[in-house]
C-alpha positions in Angstrom: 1.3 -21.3 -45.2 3.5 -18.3 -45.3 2.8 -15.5 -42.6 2.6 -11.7 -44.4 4.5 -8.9 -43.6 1.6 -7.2 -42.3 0.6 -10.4 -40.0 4.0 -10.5 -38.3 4.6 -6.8 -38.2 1.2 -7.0 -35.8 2.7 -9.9 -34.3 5.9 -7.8 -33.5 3.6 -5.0 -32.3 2.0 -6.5 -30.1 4.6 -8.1 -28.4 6.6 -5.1 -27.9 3.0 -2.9 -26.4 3.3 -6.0 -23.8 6.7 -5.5 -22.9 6.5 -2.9 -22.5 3.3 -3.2 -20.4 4.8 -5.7 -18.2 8.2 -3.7 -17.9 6.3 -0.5 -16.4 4.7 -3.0 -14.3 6.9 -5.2 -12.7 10.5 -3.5 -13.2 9.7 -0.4 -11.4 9.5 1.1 -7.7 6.4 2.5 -6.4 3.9 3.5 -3.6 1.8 0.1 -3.8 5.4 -1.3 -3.0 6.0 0.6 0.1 2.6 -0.2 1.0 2.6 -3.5 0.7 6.0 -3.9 2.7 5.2 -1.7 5.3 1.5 -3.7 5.7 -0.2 -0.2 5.7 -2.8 1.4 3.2 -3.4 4.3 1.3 -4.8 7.2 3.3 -7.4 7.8 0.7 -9.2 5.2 0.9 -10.3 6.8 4.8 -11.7 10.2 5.9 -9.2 12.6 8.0 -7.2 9.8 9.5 -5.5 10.0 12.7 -3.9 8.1 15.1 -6.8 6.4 18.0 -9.7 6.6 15.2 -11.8 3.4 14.8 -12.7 2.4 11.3 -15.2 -0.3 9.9 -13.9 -3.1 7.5 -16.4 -5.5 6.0 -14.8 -8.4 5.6 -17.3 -9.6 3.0 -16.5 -6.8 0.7 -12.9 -6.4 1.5 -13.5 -2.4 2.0 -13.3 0.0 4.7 -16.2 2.8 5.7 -14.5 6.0 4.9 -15.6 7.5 7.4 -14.1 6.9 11.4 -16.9 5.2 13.7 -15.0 7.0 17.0 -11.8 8.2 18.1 -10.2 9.0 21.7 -11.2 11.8 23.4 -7.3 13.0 22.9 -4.3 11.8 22.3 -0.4 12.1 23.0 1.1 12.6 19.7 4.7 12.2 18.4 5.7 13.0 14.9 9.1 10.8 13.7 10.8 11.7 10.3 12.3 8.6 8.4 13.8 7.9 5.0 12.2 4.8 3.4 13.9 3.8 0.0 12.5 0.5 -2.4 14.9 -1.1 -4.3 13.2 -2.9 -7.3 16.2 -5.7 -7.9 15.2 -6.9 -11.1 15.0 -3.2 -12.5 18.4 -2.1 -11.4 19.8 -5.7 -12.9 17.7 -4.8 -16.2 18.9 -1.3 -16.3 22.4 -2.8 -15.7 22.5 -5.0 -18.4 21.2 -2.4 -20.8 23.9 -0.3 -19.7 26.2 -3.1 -20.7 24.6 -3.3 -23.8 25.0 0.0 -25.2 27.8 -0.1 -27.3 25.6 -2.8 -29.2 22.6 -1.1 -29.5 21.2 2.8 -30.9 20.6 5.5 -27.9 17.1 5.7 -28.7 16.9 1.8 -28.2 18.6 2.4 -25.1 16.5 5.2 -23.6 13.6 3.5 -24.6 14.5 -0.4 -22.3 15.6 1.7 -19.5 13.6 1.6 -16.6 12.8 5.0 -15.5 12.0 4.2 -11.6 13.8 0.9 -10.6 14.0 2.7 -7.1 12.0 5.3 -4.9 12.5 7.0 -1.7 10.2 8.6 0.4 10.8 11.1 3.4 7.8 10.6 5.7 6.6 11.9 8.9 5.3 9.5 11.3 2.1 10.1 13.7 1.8 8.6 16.7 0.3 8.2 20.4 2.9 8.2 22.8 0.2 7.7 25.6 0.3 4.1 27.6 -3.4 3.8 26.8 -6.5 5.1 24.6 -9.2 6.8 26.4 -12.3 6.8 24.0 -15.0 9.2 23.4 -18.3 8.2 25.8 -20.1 6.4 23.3 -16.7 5.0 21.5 -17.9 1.6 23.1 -21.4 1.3 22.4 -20.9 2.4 18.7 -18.1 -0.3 18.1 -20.7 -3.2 19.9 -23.6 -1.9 17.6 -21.3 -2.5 14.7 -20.0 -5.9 15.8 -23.3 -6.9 15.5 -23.1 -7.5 11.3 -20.9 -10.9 11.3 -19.0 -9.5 8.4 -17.4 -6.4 10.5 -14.2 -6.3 12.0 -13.0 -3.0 13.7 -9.9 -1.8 13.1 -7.8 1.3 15.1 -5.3 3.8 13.7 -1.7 3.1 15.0 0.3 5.4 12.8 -0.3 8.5 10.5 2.1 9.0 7.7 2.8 11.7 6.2 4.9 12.8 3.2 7.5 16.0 4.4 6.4 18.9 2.2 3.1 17.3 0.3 0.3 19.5 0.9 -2.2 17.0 0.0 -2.5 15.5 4.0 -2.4 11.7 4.8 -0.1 9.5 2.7 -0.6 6.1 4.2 -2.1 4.6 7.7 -0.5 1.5 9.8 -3.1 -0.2 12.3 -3.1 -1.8 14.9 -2.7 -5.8 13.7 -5.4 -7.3 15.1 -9.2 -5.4 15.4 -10.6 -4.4 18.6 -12.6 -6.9 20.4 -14.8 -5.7 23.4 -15.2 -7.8 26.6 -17.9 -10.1 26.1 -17.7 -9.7 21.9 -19.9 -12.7 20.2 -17.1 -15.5 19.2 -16.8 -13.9 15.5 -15.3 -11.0 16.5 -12.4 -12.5 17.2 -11.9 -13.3 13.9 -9.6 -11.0 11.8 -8.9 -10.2 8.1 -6.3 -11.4 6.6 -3.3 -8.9 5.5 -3.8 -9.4 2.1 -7.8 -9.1 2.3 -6.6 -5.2 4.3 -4.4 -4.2 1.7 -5.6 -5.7 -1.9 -2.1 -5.6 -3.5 -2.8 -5.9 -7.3 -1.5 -9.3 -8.7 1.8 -7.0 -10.0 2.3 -5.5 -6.3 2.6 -9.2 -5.0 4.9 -10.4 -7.6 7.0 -7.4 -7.3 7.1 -8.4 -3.3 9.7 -11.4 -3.9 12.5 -9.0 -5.3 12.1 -5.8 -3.9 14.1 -4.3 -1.2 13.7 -1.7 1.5 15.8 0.3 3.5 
């Protein structure tokens, strides 16, 4: 049975939409990368972050309370600048080999397989207690047992605040501490953390991506 023009040039469409799909997706350099590699999350997804605060994770839903359930009476902070740069390997080699390509191919052919973001850096500023020790609020303690109390809560504290260097929108991302805070004399379940992956929920393209991206 012969195949019309019109069935293959839909065949040929949709083919190409995928490609494309799929290029944008896993060719490229973005903040879900840097999140993923630096094992922090998006500072949306929390309410005025800062460095000592104590947020909620439900283990059973995989989210966080927005808002903080405590935070130290005060801190020490430090603020670090640092350059962090993600190298997408596969899009430079794609955009490489288009490159090569060139003289074979039309420019608009060639503008239109180039990966526009195969690499991103970011200039940060990095929030931190310099202090040896937390001192919490007075009822930091009794809040964080009260909570401990649902068998699906873990508790997790603020390590580091980063910020983008001249973004007026606040908080960019927020490292914790690894493992959640545990008060003496916790039930046995609250020993029990969440995973990285269950903290972070990379999409299923973030955690392909994460076998050929580099960072620097």
């Amino acid at each position: 049975m012969e195949i019309s023009k019109l069935t293959y040039s839909s065949v040929i469409i949709v083919v190409l939409t995928v490609g494309v799909f799929l290029k944008d997706r896993l060719l490229t350099a973005d903040k879900n990368d840097l999140l993923l590699n630096s094992a922090t999350i998006h500072a949306a997804r929390l309410h005025l972050p800062s460095p000592g605060k104590a947020y909620v994770y439900y283990v059973n839903v995989g989210a966080f309370e927005k808002d903080s359930l405590c935070g130290p009476e005060e801190i020490s902070e430090a603020k670090v600048a640092d350059t962090i740069t993600g190298v997408n390997s596969l899009g430079v080699g794609f955009n490489n080999a288009i490159e090569f390509s060139s003289g074979f191919l039309s420019a608009k052919i060639v503008s239109w397989l180039r990966i526009d973001q195969p690499s991103k850096s970011w200039v940060l500023d990095a929030r931190f207690n310099i202090a040896s020790e937390w001192i919490f609020e007075e009822n930091c303690w009794t809040k964080i047992e009260e909570k401990l109390e649902h068998r699906d809560a873990r508790i997790y504290i603020v390590e580091t605040v980063f910020f983008v260097q001249g973004d007026q929108l606040g908080p960019f991302m927020v490292e914790f501490k690894p493992q959640p805070l545990v008060p003496d004399g916790c039930k046995p379940n609250c020993n029990v953390s969440a995973t990285l992956d269950q903290l972070l929920s990379p999409s299923w393209s973030t955690t392909l991506k994460s076998m050929y991206m580099d960072f620097y």
